[in-house]
C-alpha positions in Angstrom: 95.3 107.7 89.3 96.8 111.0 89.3 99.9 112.0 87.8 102.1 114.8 87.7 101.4 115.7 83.9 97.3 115.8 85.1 98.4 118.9 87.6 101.2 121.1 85.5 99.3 123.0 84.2 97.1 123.5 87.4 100.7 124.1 89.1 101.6 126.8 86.7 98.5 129.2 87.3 98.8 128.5 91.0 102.1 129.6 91.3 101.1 132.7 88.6 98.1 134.0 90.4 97.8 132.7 94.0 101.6 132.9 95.1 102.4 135.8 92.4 105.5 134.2 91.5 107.9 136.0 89.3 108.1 134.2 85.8 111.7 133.5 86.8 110.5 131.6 89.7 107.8 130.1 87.7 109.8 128.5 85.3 112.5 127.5 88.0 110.0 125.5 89.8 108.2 123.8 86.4 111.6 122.8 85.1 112.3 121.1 88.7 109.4 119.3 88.8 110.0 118.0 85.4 113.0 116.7 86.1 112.0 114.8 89.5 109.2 113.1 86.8 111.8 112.0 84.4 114.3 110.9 86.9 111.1 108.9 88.6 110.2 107.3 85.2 113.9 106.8 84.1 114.4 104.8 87.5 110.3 103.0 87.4 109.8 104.8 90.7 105.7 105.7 91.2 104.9 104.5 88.4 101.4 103.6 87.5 101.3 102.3 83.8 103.4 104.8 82.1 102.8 107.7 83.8 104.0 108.9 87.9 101.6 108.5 90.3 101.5 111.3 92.8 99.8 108.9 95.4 102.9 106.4 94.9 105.5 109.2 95.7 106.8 109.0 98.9 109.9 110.5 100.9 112.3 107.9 100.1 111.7 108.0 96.3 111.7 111.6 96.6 115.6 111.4 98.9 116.3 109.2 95.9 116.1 111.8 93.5 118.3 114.5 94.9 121.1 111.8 96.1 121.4 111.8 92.4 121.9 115.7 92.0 124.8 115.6 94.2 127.4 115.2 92.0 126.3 117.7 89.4 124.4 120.2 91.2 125.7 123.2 93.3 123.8 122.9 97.1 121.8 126.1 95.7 120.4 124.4 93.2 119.4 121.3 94.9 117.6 123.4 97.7 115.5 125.2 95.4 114.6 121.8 93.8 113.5 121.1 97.4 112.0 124.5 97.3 110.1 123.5 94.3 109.2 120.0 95.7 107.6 121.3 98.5 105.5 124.0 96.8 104.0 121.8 94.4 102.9 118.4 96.8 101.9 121.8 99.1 99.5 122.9 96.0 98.2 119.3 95.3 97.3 119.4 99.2 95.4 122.3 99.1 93.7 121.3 96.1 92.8 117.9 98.1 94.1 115.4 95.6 96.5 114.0 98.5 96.4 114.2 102.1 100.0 114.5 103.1 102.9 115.8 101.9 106.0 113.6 101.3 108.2 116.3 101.0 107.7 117.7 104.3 110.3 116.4 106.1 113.0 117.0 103.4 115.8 119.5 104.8 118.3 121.6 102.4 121.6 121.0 102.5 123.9 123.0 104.6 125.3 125.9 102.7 128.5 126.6 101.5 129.7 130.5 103.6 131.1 132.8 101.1 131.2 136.1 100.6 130.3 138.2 97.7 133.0 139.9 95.1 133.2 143.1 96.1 134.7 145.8 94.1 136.7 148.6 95.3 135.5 152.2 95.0 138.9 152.4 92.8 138.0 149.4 91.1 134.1 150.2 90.7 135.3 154.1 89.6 137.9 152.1 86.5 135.0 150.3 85.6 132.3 152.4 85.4 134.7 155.6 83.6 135.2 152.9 81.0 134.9 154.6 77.4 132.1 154.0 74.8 131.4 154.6 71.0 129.2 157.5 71.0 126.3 155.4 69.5 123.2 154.2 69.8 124.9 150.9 71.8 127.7 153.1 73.5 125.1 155.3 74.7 122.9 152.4 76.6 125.9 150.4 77.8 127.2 153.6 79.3 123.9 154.0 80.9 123.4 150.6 82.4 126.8 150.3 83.7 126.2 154.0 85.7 122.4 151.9 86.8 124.2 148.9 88.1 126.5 150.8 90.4 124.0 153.9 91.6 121.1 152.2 92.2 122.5 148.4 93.4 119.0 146.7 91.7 119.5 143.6 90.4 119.8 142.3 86.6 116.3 141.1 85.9 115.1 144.4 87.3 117.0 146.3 84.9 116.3 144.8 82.4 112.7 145.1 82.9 112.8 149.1 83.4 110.1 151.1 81.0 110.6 154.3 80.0 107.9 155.7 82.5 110.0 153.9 85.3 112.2 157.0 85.4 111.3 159.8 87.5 114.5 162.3 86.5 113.4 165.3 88.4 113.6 163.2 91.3 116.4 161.5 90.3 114.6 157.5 91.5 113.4 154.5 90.0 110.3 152.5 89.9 111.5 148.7 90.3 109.4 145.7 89.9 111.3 143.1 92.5 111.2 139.9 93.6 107.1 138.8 94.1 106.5 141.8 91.6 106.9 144.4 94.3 107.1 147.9 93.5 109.9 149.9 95.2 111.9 153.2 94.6 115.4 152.9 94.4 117.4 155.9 93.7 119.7 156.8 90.8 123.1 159.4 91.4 123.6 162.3 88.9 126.0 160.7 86.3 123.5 157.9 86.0 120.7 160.3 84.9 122.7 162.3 82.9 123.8 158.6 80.9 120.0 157.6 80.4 119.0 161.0 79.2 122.2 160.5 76.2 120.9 156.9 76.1 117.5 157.9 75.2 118.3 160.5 72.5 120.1 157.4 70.6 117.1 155.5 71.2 114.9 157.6 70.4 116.1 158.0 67.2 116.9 154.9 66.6 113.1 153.6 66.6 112.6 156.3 64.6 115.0 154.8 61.9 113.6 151.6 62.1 110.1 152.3 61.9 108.7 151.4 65.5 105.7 153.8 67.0 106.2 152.5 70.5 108.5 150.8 72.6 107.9 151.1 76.4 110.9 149.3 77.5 114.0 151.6 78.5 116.9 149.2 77.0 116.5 148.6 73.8 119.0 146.2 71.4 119.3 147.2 67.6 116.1 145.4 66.5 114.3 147.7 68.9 113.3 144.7 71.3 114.3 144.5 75.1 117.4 143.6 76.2 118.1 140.0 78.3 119.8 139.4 81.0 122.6 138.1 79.2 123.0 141.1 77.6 124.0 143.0 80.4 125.9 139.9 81.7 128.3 140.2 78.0 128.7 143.9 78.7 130.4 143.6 82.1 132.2 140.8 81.1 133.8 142.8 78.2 134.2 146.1 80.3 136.4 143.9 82.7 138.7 143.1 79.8 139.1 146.9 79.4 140.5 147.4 82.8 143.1 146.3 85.2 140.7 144.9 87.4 141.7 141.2 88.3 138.0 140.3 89.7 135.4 138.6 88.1 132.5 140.9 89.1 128.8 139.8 87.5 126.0 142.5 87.4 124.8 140.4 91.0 128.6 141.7 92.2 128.0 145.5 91.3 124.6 144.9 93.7 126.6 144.1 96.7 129.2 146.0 95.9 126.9 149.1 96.0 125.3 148.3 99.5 129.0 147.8 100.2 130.0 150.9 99.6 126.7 152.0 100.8 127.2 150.7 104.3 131.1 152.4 104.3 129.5 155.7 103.9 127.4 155.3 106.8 124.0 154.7 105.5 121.9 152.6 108.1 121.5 148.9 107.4 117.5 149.1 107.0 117.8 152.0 104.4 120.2 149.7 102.3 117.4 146.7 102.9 114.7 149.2 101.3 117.1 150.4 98.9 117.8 146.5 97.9 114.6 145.4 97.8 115.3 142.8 100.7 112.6 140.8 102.6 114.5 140.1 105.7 117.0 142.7 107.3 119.2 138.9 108.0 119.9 139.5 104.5 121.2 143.0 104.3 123.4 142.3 107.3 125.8 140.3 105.5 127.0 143.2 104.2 128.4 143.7 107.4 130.8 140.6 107.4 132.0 142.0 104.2 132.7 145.4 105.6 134.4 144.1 108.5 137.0 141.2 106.2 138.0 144.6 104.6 138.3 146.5 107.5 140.1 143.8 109.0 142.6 143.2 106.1 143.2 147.2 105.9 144.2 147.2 109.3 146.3 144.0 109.1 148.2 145.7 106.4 148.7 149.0 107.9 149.0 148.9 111.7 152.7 148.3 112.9 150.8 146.1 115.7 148.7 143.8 113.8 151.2 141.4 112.6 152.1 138.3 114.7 155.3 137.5 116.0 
């Protein structure tokens, strides 16, 4: 027999090392997998004494499974549990334990269109002149709020900047991305000026508290990094401080700057190297966006564009 506990582990490194997964994605997948095994064993599907059989899963216990996720799971979510599915009975393939995969065949559900929140640049300008304590936490606030609009890179990646990550002569970024690829993404004026502040403050705050080193750029008060849901509280509570009626997370201030990007006239595959995307199919939905607004400008404002 061989069971899904047997291969975790196996699963883990694979993912780590041969598919340089982020840890983000590396967890995702572990946690999916996990919960197809408990659902499997909750329902005595595959079983082989008390433990899943890998050999005994097949597609329809598998469809079984994410019929149950529909009710509580957003379609996102279920296709990255399919995602997940197929990686790992891919893995136990290539590692020859079975000879076919019973995921292959599963499809993802068909997505829900929407488009992103986009701010305004009078909106993004409120948000972003939003005032500060002149502190140590003032100061780095300040500083990732001027990141997240400037630079468009996304909330993970901030959060993972070093100090050495700056390059403020040349006014860019070094950005570990999705699949830990390096890429420069640039950084406006104000948003340098901010980090230098910033890093004054933290400077002597490790200082105070003792610490010899500390390569990571955003700091909280114990001298650690900074999560994501840090930066996730901050825009959340510089919201309440403005008239802005939108809901913008730090994943809205990204498309919001290619947004704004693509207004300005900057081509569509500078924007994708600027974002970090794989496929330009991705960028270009930043063109739907800019034509909705274009669209809803004119309808507004042209004497001609109203029926009847």
């Amino acid at each position: 027999m061989a069971s899904i506990k047997e291969y975790k582990n196996d699963f883990e490194k694979y993912l780590v090392i041969e598919k340089n997964a982020s840890i983000h994605t590396k967890d995702g997948y572990l946690i999916d997998i996990e919960q197809m095994e408990v659902f499997l064993k909750k329902k005595e599907l595959c079983l082989s004494g008390s433990d899943i059989d890998v050999h005994l899963i097949d597609e329809d216990s598998l469809r079984i499974f994410l019929a149950s996720l529909y009710k509580k799971n957003k379609r996102t979510s279920i296709a990255r549990k399919i995602s997940s599915i197929k990686a790992f009975f891919g893995f136990l393939i290539k590692r020859g334990v079975l000879a076919e995969n019973p995921a292959l065949l599963l499809s993802p559900p068909k997505m829900e269109k929407f488009l992103p929140t986009v701010l305004t640049r009078e909106e993004a300008a409120e948000l972003v002149e939003v005032k500060f304590k002149d502190n140590f936490l003032g100061a780095r606030n300040k500083a990732i709020l001027e990141i997240l609009y400037s630079s468009g890179i996304r909330v993970s990646e901030i959060v993972g900047l070093d100090v050495k990550d700056i390059d403020f002569d040349a006014g860019i970024i070094r950005v570990l991305g999705k699949g830990r690829k390096e890429r420069i993404a640039p950084v406006g004026g104000k948003a340098i000026f901010a980090i230098n502040k910033y890093l004054e403050k933290r400077n002597a705050i490790i200082c105070k508290n003792g610490v010899n080193e500390q390569c990571a750029l955003f700091l909280n008060e114990k001298c650690q990094r900074i999560l994501t849901r840090t930066v996730q509280r901050l825009l959340k509570g510089c919201v309440k401080k403005t008239k802005i009626i939108k809901s913008p997370t730090p994943h809205s201030m990204r498309h919001t700057f290619a947004t704004h990007m693509m207004e300005a006239g900057a081509d569509l595959r500078v924007i994708q190297e600027m974002l970090g995307h794989a496929s330009l199919s991705t960028t270009q939905r930043y063109t739907k966006v800019n034509m909705e607004r274009l669209m809803k400008v004119y309808d507004e404002a042209h004497p001609k564009a109203k029926k009847g």
